[in-house]
C-alpha positions in Angstrom: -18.1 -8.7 -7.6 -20.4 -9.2 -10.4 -21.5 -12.6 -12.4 -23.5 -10.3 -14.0 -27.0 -12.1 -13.4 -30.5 -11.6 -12.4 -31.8 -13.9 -9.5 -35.5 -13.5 -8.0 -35.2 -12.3 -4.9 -38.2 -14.2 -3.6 -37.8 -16.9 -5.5 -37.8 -20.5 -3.9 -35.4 -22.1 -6.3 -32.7 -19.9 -8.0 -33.5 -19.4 -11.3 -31.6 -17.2 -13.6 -34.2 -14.7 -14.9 -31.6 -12.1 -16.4 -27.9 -12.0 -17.8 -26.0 -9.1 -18.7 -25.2 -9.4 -22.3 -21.4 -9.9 -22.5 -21.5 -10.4 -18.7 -19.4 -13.2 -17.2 -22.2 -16.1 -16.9 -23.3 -15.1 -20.5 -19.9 -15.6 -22.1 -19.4 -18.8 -20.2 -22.8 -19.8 -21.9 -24.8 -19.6 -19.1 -28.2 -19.0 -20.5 -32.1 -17.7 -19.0 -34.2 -20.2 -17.4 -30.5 -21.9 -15.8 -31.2 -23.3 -11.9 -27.9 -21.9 -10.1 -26.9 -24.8 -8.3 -23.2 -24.4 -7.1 -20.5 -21.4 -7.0 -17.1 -23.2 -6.8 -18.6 -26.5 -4.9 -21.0 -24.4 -2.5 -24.2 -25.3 -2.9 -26.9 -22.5 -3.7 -30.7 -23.3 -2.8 -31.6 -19.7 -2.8 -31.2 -15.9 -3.3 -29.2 -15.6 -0.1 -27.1 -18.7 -0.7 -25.4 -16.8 -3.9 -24.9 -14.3 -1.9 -23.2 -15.9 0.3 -21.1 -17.6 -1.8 -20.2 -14.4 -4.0 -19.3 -11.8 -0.9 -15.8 -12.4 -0.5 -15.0 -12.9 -4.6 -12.3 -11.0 -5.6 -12.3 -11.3 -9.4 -8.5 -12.7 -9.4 -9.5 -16.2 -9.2 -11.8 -18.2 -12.2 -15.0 -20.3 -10.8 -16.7 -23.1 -11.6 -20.5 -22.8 -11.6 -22.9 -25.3 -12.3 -26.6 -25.6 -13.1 -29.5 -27.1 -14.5 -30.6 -26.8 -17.8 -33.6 -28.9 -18.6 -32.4 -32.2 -17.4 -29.1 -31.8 -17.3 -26.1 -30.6 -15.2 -24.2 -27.8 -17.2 -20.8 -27.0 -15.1 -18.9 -24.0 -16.5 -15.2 -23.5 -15.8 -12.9 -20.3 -15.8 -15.5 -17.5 -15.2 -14.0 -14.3 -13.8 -16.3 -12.2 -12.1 -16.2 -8.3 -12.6 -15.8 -5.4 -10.4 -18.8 -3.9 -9.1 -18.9 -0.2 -10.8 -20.4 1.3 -6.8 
């Protein structure tokens, strides 16, 4: 499954570096320079953590994603991830 964004790998804190444009995170408003901090009430510290939270997605059921923009919590509802294209 794809959210269709770009995490730093090495990254301590996971900070959205890259969206796909029309990708699901960019049409639920999800924006560059967003801290990923939750995937459907899991928290995510880290690369791996997203990962972990994304492996067993099937794209038939909508999530709720939060993260911090500036000093705020931005929570977005509804996203469907994609199929991956491999």
């Amino acid at each position: 499954m794809r959210l269709g964004c770009l995490l730093d790998i090495n990254s301590s804190t996971p900070v959205i570096e890259g969206l796909i444009n029309g990708g699901p995170l960019a049409r639920a408003g999800i924006q560059t320079g967003d801290i990923l901090i939750n995937i459907n009430d899991t928290p995510i510290r880290n690369y791996g953590d997203m990962l972990d939270a994304t492996y067993y997605l099937t794209g038939d059921k909508p999530l709720s994603i939060e993260v911090i923009r500036g000093t705020q919590v931005v929570t977005s509802k509804g996203i469907l991830p994609t199929q991956d294209p491999r």
